[in-house]
VOBA-1610 file (N, C-alpha, C; in pm, whole numbers, padded with zeros to 5 digits, always signed):
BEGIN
Unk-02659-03718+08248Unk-02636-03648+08121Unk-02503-03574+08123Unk-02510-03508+08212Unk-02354-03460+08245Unk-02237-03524+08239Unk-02224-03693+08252Unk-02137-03728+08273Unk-02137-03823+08104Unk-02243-03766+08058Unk-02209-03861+07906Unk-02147-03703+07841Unk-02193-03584+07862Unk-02151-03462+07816Unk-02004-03412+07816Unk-01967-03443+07950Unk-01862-03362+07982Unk-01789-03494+08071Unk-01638-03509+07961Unk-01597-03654+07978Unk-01520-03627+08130Unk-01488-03691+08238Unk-01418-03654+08315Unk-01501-03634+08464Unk-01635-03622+08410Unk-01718-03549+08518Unk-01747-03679+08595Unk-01750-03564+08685Unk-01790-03692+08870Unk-01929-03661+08914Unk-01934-03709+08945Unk-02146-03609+09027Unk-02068-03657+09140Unk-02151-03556+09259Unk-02153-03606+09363Unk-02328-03652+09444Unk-02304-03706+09585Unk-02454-03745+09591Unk-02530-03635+09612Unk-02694-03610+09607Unk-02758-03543+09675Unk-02737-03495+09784Unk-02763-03647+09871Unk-02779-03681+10004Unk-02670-03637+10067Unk-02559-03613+10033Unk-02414-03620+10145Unk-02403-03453+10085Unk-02415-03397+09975Unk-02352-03313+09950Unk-02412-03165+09986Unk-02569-03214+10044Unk-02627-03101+10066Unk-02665-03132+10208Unk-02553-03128+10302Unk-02553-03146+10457Unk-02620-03078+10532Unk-02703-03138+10611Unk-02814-03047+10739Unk-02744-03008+10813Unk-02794-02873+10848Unk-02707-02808+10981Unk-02588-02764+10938Unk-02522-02745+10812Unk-02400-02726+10785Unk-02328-02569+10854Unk-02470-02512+10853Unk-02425-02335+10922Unk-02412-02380+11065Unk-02482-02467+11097Unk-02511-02389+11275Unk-02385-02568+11335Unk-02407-02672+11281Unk-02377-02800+11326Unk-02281-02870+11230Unk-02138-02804+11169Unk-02070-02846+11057Unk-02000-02988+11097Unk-01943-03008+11233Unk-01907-03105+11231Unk-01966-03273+11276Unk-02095-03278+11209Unk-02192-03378+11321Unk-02130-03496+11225Unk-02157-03499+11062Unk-02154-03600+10938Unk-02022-03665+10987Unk-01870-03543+11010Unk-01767-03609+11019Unk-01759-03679+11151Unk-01838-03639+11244Unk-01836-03719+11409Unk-01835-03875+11365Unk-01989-03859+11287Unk-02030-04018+11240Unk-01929-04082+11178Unk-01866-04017+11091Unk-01769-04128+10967Unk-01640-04132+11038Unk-01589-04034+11129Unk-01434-04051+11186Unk-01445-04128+11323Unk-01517-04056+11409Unk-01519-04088+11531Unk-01620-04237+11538Unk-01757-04217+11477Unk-01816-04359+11458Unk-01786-04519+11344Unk-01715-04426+11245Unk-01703-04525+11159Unk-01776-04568+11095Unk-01903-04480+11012Unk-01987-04513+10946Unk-01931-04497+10820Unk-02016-04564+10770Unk-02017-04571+10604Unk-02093-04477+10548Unk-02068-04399+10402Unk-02156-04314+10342Unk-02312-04387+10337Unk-02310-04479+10305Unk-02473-04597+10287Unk-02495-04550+10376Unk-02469-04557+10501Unk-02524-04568+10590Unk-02550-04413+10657Unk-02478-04318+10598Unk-02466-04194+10655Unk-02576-04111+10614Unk-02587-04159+10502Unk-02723-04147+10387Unk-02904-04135+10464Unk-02916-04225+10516Unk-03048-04249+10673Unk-03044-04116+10740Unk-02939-04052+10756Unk-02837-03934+10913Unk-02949-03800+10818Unk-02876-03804+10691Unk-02893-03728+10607Unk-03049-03657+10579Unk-03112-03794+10585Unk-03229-03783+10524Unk-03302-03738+10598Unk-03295-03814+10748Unk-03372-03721+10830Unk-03386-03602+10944Unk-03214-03601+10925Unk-03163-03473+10955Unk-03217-03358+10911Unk-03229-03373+10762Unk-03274-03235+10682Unk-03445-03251+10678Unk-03500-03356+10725Unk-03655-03352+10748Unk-03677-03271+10878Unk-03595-03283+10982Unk-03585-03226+11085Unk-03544-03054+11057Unk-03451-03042+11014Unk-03395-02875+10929Unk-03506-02790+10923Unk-03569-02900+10787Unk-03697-02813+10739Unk-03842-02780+10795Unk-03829-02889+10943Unk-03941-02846+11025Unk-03902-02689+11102Unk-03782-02662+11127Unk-03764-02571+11221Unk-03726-02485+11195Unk-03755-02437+11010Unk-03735-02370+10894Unk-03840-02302+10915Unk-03968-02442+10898Unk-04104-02387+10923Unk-04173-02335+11039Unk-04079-02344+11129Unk-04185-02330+11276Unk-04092-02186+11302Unk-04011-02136+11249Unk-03930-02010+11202Unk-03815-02025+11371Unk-03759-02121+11370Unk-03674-02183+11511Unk-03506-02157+11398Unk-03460-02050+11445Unk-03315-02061+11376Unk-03199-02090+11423Unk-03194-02037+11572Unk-03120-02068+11729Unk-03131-02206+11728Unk-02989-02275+11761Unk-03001-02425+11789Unk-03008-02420+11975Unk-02990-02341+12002Unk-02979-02340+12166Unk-03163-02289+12210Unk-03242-02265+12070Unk-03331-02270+12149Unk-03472-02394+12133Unk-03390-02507+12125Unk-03476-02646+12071Unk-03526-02704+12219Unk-03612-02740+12264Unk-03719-02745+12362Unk-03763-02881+12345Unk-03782-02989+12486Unk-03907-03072+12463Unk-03983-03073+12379Unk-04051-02979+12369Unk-04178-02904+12288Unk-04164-02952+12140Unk-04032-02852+12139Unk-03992-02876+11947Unk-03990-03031+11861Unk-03867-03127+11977Unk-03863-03222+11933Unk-03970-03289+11944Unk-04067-03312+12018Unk-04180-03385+12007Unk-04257-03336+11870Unk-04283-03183+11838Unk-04383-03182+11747Unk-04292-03217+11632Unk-04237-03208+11626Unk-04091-03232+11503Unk-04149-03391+11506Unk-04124-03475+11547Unk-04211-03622+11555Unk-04343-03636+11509Unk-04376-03563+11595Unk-04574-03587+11542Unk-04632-03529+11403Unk-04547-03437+11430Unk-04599-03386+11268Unk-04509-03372+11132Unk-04414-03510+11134Unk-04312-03537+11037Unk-04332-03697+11029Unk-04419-03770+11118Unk-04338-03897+11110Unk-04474-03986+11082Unk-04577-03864+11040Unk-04728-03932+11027Unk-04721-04011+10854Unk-04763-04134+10847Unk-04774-04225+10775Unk-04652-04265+10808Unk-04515-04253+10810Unk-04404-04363+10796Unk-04421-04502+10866Unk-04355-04558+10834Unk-04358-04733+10895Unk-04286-04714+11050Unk-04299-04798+11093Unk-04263-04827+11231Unk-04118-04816+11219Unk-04105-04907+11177Unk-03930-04943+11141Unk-03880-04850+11071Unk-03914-04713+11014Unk-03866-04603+10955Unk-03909-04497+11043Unk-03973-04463+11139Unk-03958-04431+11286Unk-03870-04441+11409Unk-03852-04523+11380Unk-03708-04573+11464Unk-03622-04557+11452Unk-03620-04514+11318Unk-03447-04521+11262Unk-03453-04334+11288Unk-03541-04284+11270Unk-03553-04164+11277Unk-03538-04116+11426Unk-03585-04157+11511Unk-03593-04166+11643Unk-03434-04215+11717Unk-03390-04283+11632Unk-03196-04283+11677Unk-03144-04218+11638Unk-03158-04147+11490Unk-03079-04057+11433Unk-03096-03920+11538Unk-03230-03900+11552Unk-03229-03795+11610Unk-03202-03773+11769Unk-03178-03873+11814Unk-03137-03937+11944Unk-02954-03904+11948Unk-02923-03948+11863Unk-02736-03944+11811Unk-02719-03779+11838Unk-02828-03722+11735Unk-02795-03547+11685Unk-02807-03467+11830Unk-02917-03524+11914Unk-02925-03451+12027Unk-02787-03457+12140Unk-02767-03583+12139Unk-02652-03636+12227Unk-02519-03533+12166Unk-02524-03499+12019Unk-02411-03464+12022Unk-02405-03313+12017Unk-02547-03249+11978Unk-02537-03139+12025Unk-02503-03074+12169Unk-02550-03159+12285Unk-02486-03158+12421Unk-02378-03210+12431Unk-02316-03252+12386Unk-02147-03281+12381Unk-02061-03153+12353Unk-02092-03122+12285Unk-02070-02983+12207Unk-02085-02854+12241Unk-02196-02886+12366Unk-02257-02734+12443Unk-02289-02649+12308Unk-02358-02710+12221Unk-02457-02599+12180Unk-02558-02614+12208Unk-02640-02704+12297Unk-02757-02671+12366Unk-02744-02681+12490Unk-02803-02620+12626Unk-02782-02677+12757Unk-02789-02812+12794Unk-02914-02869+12768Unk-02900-03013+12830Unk-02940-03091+12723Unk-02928-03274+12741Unk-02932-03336+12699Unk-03099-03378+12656Unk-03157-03366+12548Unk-03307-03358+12507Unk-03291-03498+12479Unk-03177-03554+12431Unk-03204-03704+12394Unk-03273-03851+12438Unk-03315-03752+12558Unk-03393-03880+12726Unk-03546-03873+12639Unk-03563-03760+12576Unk-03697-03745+12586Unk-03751-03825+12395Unk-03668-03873+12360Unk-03703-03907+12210Unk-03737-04074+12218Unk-03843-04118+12219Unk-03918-04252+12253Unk-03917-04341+12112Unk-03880-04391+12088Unk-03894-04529+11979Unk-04052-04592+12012Unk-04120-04583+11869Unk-04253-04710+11902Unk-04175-04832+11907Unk-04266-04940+11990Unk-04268-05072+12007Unk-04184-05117+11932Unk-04105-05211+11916Unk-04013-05301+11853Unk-03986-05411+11915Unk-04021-05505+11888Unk-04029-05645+11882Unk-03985-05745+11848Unk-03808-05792+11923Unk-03712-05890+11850Unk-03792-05989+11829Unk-03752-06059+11670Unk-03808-06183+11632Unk-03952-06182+11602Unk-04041-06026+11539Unk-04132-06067+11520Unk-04191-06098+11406Unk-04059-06062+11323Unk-04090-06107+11199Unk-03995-06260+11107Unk-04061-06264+11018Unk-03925-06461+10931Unk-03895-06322+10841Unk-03780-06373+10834Unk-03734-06360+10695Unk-03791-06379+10592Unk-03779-06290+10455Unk-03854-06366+10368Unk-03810-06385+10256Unk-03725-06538+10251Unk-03670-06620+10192Unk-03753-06685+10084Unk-03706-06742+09977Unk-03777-06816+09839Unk-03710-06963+09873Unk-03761-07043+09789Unk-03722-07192+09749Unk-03620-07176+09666Unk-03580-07317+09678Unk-03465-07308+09603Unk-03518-07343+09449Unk-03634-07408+09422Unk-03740-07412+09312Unk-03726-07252+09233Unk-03749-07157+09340Unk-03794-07036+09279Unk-03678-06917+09243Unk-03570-07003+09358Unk-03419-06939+09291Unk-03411-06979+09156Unk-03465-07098+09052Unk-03387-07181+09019Unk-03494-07072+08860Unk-03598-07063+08884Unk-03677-06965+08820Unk-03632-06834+08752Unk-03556-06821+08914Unk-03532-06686+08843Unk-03438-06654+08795Unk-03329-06742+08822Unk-03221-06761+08701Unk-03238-06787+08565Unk-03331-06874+08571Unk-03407-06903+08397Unk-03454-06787+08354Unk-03498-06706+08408Unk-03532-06608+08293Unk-03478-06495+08255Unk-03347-06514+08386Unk-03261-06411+08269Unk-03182-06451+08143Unk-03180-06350+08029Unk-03156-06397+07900Unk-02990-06351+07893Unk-02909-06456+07926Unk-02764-06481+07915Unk-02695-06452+07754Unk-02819-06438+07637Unk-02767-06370+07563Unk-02691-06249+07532Unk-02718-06174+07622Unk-02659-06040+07652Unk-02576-06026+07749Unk-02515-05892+07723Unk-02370-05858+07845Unk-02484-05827+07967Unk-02623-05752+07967Unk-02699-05739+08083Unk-02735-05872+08147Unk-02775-05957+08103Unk-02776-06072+08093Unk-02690-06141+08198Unk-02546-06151+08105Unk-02456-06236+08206Unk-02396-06149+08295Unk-02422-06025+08368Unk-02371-05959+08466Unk-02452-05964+08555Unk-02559-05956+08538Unk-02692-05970+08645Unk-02729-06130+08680Unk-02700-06230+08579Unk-02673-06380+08625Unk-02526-06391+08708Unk-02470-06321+08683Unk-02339-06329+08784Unk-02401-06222+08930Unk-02404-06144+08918Unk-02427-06048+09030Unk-02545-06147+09138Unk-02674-06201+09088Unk-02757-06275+09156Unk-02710-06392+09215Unk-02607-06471+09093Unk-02525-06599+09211Unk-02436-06526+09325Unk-02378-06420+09342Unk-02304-06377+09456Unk-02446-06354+09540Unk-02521-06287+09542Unk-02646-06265+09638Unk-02653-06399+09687Unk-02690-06531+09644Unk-02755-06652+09658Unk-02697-06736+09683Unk-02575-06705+09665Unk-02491-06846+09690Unk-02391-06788+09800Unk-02364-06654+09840Unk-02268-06631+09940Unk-02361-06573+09968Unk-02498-06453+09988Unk-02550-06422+10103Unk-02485-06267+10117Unk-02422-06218+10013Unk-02377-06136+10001Unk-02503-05970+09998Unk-02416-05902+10068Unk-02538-05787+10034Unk-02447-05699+09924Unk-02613-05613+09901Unk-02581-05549+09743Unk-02486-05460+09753Unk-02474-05361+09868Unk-02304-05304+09866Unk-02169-05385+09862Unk-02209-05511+09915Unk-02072-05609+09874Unk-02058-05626+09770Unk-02136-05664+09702Unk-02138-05706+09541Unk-02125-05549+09437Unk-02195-05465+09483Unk-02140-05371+09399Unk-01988-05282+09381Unk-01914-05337+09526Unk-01795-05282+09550Unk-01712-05406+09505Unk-01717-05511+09522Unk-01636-05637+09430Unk-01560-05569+09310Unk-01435-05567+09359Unk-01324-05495+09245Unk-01269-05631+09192Unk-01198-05610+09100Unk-01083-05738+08996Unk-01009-05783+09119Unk-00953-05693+09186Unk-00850-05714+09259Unk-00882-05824+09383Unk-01028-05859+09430Unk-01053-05937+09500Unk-01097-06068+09437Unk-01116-06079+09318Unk-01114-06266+09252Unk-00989-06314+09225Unk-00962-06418+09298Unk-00810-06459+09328Unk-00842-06599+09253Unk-00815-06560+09053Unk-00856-06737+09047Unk-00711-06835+09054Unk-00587-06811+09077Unk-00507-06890+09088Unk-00537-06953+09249Unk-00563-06918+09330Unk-00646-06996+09474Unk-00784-07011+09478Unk-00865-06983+09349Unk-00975-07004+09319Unk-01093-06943+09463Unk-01063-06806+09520Unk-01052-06771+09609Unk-01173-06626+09580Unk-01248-06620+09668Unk-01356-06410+09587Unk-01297-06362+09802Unk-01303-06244+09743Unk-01241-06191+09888Unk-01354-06059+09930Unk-01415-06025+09985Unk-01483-05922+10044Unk-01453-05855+10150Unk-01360-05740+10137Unk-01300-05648+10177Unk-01378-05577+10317Unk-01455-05558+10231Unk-01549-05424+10324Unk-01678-05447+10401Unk-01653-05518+10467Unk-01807-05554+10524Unk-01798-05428+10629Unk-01956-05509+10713Unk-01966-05432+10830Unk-01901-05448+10967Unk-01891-05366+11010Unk-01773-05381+11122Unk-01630-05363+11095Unk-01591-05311+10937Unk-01439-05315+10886Unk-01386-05422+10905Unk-01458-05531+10892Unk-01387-05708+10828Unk-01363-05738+10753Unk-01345-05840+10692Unk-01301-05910+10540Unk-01305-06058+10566Unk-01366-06077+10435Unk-01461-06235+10442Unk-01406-06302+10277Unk-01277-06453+10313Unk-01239-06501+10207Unk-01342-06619+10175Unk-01411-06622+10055Unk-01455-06776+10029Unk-01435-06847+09939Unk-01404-06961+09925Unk-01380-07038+09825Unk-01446-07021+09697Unk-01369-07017+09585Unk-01506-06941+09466Unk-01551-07074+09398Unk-01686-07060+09410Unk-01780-07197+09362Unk-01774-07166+09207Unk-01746-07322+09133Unk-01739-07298+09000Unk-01821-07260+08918Unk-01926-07219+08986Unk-02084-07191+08935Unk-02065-07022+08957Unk-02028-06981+09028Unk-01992-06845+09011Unk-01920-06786+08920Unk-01815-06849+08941Unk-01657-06864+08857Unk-01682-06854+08732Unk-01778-06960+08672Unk-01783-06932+08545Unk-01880-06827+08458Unk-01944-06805+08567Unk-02084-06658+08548Unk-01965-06548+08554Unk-01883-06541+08622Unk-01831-06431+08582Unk-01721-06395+08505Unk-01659-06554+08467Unk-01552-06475+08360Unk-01647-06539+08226Unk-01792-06546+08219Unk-01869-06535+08095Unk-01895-06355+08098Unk-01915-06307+08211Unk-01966-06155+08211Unk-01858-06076+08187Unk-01698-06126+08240Unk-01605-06022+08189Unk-01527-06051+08056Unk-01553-06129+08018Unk-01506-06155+07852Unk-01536-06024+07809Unk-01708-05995+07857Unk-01748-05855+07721Unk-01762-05730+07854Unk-01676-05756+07956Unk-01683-05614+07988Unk-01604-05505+07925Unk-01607-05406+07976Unk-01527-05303+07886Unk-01386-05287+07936Unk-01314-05330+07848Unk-01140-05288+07913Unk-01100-05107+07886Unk-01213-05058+07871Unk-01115-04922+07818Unk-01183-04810+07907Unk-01248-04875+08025Unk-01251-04801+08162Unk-01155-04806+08240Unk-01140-04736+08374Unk-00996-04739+08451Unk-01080-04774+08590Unk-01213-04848+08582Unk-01250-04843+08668Unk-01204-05004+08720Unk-01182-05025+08838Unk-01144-05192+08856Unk-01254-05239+08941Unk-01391-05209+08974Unk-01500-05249+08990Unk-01552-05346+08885Unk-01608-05502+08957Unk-01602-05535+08885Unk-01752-05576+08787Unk-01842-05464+08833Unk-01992-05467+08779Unk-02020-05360+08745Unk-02019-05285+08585Unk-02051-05181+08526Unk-02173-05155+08485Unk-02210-05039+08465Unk-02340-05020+08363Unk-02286-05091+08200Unk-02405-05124+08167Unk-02366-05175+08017Unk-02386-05077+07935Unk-02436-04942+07940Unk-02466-04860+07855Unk-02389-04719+07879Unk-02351-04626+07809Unk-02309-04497+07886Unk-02368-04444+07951Unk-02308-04384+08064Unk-02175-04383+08070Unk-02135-04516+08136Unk-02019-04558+08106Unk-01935-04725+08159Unk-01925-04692+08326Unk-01997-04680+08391Unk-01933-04636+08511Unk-01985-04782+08619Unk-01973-04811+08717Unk-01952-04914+08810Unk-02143-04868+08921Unk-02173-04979+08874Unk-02319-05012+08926Unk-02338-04946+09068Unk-02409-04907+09166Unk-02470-04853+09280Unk-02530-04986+09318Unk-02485-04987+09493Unk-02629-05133+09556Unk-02723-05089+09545Unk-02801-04972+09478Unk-02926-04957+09457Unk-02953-05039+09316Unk-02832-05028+09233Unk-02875-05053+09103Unk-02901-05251+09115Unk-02833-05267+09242Unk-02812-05417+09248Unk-02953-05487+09292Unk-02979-05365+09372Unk-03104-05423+09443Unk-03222-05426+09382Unk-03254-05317+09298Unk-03323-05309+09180Unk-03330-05397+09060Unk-03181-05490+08998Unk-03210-05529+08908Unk-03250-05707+09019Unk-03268-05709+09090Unk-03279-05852+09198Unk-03442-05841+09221Unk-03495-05706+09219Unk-03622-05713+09233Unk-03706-05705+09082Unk-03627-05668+08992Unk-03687-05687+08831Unk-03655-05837+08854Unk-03626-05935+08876Unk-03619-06110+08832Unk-03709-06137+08896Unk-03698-06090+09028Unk-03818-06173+09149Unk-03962-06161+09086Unk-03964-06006+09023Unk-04104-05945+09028Unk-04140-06052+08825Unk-04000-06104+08742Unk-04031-06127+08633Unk-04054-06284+08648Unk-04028-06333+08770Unk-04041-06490+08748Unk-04157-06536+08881Unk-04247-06340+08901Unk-04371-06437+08989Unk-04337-06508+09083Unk-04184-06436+09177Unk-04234-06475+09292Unk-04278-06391+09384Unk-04388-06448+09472Unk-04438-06406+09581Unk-04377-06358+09703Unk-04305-06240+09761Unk-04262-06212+09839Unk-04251-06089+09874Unk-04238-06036+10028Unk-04279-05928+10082Unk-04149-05814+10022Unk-04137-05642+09963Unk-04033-05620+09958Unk-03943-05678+09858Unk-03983-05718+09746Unk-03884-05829+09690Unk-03753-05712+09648Unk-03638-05788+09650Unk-03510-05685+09679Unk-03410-05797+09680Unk-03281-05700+09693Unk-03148-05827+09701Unk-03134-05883+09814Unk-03187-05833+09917Unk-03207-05895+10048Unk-03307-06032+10051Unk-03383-06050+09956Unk-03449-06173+09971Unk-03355-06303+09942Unk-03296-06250+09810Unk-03169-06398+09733Unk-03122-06401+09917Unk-03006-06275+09973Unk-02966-06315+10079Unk-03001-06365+10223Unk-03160-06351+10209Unk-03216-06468+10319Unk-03225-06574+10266Unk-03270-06611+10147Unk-03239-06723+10087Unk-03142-06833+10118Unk-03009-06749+10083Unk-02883-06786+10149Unk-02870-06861+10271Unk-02939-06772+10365Unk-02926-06809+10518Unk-02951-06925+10528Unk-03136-06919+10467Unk-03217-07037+10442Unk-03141-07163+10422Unk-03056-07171+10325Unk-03022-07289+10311Unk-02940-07320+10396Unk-02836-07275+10457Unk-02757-07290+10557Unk-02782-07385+10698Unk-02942-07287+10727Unk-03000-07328+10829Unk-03057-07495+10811Unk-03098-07498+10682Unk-03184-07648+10625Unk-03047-07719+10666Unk-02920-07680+10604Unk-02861-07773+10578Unk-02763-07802+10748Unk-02821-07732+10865Unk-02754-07798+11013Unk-02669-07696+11024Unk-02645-07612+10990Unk-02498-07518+11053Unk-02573-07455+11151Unk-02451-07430+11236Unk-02481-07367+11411Unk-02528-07187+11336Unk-02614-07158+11421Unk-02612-06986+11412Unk-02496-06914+11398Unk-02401-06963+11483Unk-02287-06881+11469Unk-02175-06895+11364Unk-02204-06998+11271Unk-02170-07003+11157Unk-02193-06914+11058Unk-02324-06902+11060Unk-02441-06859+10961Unk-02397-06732+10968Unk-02405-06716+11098Unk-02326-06539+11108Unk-02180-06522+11045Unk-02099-06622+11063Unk-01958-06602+11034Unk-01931-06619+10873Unk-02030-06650+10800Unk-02013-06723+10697Unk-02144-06538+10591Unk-02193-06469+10631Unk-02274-06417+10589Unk-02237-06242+10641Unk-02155-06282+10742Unk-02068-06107+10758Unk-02158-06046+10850Unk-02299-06125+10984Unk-02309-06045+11067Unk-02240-05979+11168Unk-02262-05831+11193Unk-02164-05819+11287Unk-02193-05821+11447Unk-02365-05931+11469Unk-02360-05916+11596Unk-02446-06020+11605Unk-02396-06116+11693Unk-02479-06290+11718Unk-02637-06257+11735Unk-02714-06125+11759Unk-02852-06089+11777Unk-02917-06127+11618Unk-02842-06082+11525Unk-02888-06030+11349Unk-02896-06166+11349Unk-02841-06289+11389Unk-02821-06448+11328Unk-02983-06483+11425Unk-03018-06469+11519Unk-03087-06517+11591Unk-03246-06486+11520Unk-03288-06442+11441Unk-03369-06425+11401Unk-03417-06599+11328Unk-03372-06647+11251Unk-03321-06749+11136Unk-03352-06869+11233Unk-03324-06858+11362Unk-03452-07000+11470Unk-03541-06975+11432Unk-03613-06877+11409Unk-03755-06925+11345Unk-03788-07012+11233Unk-03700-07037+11133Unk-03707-07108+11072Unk-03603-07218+11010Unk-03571-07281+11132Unk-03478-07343+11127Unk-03614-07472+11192Unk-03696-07543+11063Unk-03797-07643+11099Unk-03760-07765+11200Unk-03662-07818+11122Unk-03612-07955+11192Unk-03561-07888+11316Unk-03520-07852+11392Unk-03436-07825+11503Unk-03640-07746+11633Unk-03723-07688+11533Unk-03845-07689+11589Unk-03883-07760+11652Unk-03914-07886+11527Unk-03977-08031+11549Unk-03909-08102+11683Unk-03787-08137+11632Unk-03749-08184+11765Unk-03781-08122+11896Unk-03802-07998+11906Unk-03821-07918+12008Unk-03946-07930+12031Unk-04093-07997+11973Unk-04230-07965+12001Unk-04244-08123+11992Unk-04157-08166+11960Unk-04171-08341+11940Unk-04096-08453+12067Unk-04027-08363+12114Unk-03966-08426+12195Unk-03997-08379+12353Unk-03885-08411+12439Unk-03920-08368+12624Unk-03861-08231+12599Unk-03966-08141+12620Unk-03911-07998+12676Unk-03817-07992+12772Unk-03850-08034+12871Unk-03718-08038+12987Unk-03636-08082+12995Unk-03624-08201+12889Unk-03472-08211+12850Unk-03410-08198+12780Unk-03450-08124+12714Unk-03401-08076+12579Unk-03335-07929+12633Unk-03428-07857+12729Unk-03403-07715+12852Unk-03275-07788+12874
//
């Protein structure tokens, strides 16, 4: 509302702007983004359960950071982390693993508590991906209604998910300045790891999106190249990406765990894998930044199975 009110106005986030520990621990956020090289997305996780942590030791009336104990951090666990998922345990369990390490870096606590913070079970490869058909890609393109500017921005935004494998912060940061159509060329700047990934722009993209920027708005200064269609004109969030990827999935009935922009981009993989490329393609071609993230995708890589349960184990070893 503010920013349809008062022309000029910026918000800033929740999450970043109301920093944990800012009295007692001011420089932890900038450790992460200068010294680690994180991304705000990602700084966002630090955030969240940083200040879940804050507000336990708010409550247990603990104001001294030099006086945090075995004791503390464990009940800080047990009695913060009841119902969360496994995999949202963990992440909590590194964050707070990072915060301890760097509070002993720092000598604001005596020793290092970070030995004592345990991760539940985790289990490479115990889950597939969960990828759609290309039947059910083909679905859910049909039912978005290309009559509209929502329409052909979200039919453009879903072919970058599906056809490059792109994640929704890639696609929502896609500026003008990276569609190169005289080399017929889309460029992705910012991945993970501070890379940049050129691919050939498929004419099926190509033309989804200069159908979507015909009616974008020229009388923003924004050079992002996926806006809200309504006021204020401002440049979409990967939340907003991921959200409108799970309105198609959830409008064309398909069945899948989580449905999100991450499904189009296993999708992606999916086909890759059908179609014979080495893992380390798949990775090079999809912006992992570590040959472990590709290794998942043998699980369903069928034909390369078969041969493996069809043929001599030991020589195939």
């Amino acid at each position: 509302m503010l920013g349809i009110s008062l022309p000029g106005f910026v918000g800033t986030s929740c999450c970043l702007s109301r920093e944990p520990f800012a009295d007692r621990v001011p420089g932890f956020l900038t450790y992460l983004r200068e010294e680690r090289g994180l991304q705000n997305e990602t700084l966002r996780p630090y955030a969240n359960h940083l200040r879940q942590f804050d507000a336990y030791l708010k409550h247990i009336g603990l104001q001294d950071i030099q006086a945090l104990s075995p004791a503390v951090v464990s009940g800080f666990l047990t009695d913060r982390s009841a119902g969360l998922k496994p995999s949202t345990i963990r992440v909590r369990c590194a964050v707070l693993r990072i915060f301890l390490r760097y509070l002993h870096r720092e000598q604001l606590i005596a020793r290092d508590l970070s030995f004592i913070v345990e991760s539940p079970p985790d289990y490479r490869l115990a889950h597939i991906p969960r990828a759609i058909t290309s039947e059910d890609v083909q679905l859910i393109l049909n039912v978005i209604d290309r009559e509209t500017v929502l329409g052909r921005r979200d039919y453009a935004m879903l072919l970058l998910l599906v056809v490059y494998g792109l994640r929704a912060r890639e696609v929502a940061a896609l500026t003008l300045d990276d569609l190169d159509g005289r080399h017929n060329r889309l460029r992705i700047p910012l991945r993970k790891a501070d890379h940049s990934t050129a691919y050939p722009l498929s004419p099926l993209v190509g033309s989804a999106l200069i159908g979507y920027l015909k009616d974008r708005r020229d009388s923003t200064s924004f050079r992002q190249v996926f806006l809200r269609v309504v006021a204020p004109w401002i440049p979409v969030t990967h939340v907003s990406v991921a959200h409108r990827a799970a309105h198609y999935l959830h409008k064309a009935s398909s069945v899948v765990h989580r449905a999100g922009s991450h499904t189009l981009r296993h999708t992606c993989v999916q086909r890759l894998v059908d179609a014979g490329w080495s893992l380390k393609q798949i990775g090079d071609y999809v912006g992992h930044r570590s040959p472990a993230s590709t290794e998942i995708y043998s699980k369903v890589a069928i034909d390369a199975l078969r041969e493996l349960a069809c043929g001599d184990g030991e020589e195939i070893l």
